[in-house]
C-alpha positions as CSV (number, residue, x, y, z in Angstrom):
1,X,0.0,0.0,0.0
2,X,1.4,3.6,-1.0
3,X,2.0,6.0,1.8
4,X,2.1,9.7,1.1
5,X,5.9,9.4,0.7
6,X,5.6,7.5,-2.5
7,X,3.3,10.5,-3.8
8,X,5.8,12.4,-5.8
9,X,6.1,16.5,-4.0
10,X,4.4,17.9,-7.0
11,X,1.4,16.2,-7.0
12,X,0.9,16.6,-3.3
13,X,1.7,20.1,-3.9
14,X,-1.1,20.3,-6.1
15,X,-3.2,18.9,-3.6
16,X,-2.7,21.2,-1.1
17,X,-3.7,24.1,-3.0
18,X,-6.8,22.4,-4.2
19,X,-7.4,22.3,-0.2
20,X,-6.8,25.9,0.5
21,X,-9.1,26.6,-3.0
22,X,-11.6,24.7,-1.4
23,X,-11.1,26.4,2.3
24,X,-11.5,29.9,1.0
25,X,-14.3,29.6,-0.5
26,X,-16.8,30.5,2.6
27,X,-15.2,33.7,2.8
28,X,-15.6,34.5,-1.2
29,X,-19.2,33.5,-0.6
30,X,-19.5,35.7,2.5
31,X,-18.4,38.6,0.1
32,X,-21.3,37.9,-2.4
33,X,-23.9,38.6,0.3
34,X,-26.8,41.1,-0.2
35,X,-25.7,44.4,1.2
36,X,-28.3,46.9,1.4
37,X,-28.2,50.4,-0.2
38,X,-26.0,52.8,1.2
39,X,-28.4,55.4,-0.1
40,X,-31.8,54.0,1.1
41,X,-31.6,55.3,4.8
42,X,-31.8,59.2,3.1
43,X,-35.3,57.8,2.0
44,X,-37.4,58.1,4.9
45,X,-35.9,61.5,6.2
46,X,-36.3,62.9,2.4
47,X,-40.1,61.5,2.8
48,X,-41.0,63.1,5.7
49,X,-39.3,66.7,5.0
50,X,-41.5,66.0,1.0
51,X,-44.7,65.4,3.3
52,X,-44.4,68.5,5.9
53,X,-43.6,70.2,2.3
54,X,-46.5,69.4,0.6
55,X,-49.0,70.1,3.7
56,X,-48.1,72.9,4.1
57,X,-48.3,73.9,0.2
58,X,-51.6,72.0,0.0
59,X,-52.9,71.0,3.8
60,X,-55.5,68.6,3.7
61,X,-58.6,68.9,5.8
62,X,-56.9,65.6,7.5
63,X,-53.8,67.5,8.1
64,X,-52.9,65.9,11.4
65,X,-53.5,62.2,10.6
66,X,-51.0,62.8,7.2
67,X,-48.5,64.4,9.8
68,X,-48.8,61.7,12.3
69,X,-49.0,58.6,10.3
70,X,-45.6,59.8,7.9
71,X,-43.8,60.8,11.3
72,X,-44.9,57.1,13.0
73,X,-43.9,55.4,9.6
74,X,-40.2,57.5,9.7
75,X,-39.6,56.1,13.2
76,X,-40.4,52.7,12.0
77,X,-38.1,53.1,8.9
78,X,-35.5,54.2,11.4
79,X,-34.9,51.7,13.5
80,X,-35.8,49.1,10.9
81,X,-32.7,50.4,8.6
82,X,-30.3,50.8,11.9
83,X,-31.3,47.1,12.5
84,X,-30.5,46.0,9.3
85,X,-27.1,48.1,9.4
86,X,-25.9,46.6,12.5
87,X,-26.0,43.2,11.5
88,X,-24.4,44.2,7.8
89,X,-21.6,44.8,10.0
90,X,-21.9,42.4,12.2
91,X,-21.4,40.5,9.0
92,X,-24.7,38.9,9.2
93,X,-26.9,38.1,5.9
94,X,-29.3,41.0,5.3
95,X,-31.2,39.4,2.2
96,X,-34.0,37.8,4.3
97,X,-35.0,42.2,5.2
98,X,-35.7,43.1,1.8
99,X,-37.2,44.0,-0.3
100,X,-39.6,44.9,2.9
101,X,-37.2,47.2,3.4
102,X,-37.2,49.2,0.9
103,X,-40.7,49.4,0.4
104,X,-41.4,50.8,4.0
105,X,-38.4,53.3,4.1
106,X,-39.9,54.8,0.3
107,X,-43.2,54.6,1.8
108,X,-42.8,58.2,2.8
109,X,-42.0,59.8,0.0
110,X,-44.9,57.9,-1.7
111,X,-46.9,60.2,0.6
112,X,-45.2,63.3,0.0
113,X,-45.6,62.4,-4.1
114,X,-49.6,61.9,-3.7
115,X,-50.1,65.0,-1.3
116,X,-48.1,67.2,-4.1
117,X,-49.5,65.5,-7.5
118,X,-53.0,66.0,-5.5
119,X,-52.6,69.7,-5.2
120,X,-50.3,70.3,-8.1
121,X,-52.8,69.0,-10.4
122,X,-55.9,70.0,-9.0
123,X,-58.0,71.6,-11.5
124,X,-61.2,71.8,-9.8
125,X,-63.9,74.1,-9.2
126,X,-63.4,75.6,-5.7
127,X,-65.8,75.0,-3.0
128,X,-66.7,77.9,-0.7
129,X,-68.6,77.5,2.7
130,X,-70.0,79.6,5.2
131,X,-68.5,78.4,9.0
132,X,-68.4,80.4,12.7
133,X,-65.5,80.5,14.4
134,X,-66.4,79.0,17.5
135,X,-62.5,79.6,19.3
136,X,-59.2,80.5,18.5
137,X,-55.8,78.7,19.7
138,X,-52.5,78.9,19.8
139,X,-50.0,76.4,20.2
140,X,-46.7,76.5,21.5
141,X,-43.5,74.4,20.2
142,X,-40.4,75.0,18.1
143,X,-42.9,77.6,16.5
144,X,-46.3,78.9,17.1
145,X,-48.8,77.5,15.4
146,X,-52.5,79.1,15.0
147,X,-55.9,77.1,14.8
148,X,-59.3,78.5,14.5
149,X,-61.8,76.3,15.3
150,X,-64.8,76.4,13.0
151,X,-68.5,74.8,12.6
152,X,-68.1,72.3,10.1
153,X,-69.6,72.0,6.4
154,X,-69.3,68.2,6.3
155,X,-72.5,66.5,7.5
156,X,-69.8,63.5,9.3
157,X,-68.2,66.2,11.2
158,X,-69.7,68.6,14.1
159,X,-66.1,71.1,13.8
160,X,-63.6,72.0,11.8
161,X,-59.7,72.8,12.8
162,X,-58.0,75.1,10.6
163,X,-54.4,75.7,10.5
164,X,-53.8,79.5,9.6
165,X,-51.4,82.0,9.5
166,X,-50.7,84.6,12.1
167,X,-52.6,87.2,10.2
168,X,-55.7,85.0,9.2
169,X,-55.9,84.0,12.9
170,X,-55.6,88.1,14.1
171,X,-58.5,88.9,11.9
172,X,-60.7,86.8,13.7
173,X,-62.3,87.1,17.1
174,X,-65.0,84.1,18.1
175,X,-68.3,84.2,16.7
176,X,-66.8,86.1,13.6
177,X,-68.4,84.6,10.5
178,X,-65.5,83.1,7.6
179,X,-66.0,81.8,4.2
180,X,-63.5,78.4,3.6
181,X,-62.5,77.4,0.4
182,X,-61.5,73.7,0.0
183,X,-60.4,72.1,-3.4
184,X,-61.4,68.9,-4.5
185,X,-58.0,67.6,-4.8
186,X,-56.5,66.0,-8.0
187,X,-56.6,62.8,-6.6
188,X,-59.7,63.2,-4.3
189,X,-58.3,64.1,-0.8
190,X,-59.8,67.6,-0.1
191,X,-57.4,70.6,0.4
192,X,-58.0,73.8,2.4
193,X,-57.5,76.6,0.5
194,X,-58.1,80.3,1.4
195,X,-59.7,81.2,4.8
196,X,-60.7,84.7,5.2
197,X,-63.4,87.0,6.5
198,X,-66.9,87.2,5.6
199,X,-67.4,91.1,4.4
């Protein structure tokens, strides 16, 4: 029986490096794992900066439930993309997150497009209605913000809170009467337009 002495050097040369081919393998396969984009976690922040944007361009009567769901939906891109970062370096494979991923960090500048192509495009006939202003708020954070809060035109609603600027809100005192225009929108989510005074 031959022993490996009998195996001529070159041959068992050979063989070796067939064995190191072999070893290093793993590590060239590690190297071929899905990675995600390095560009993708700009996507939610450009969403929600597109979406505060756009309601303020074009505020939809549901102004708070846009704000809140695309600022909920950027904290849950957030962490969900610094997850998947961690164990990308950690060296871990990443494919099994996508392409969830990506779908919920671009879901809000999905938002920010529909609130924009909604107004942008909006070519129809304004609505005006007559409305009391029943009180008038203001709101402290970074900034002030000023609300007057209406009766409503909309048989499914008993008021109406308008968002206004600091010289809408001074020509108003409560019980003052207002005439509110709202638009249609392009892609039927109603828009507030101009609020001013009844002359």
């Amino acid at each position: 029986m031959a022993s490996y002495r009998d195996i001529p050097a070159t041959m068992l040369e050979v063989r070796l490096k067939q064995g190191e081919s072999g070893l290093a393998q793993p590590e060239a396969f590690g190297e071929r794992r899905y990675r995600m984009n390095r560009w993708l976690p700009i996507a939610p922040a450009a969403g929600l900066i597109g979406t505060m944007l756009a309601i303020l361009i074009y505020p939809p009567l549901e102004r708070s439930f846009y704000s809140v769901s695309v600022f909920i939906l950027f904290v849950i891109c957030i962490l969900l993309v610094s997850r998947v970062q961690k164990k990308q370096r950690r060296g871990e494979d990443v494919s099994g997150f996508f392409p969830m991923t990506t779908w919920v960090a671009l879901i809000p500048l999905g938002v920010a497009a529909v609130l924009l192509v909604n107004g942008g495009l909006d070519r129809s006939t304004v609505e005006s209605h007559r409305v009391v202003v029943m009180q008038k708020t203001v709101r402290h954070g970074k900034s002030y913000s000023y609300y007057l809060e209406t009766s409503s035109w909309r048989a499914s609603h008993s008021s109406e809170e308008l968002q206004v600027s600091y010289t809408v809100f001074q020509h108003f005192q409560t019980n003052d009467t207002a005439i509110v225009e709202v638009h249609r929108g392009a892609l039927g989510i109603p828009w507030l337009g101009t609020v001013r005074k009844k002359s």
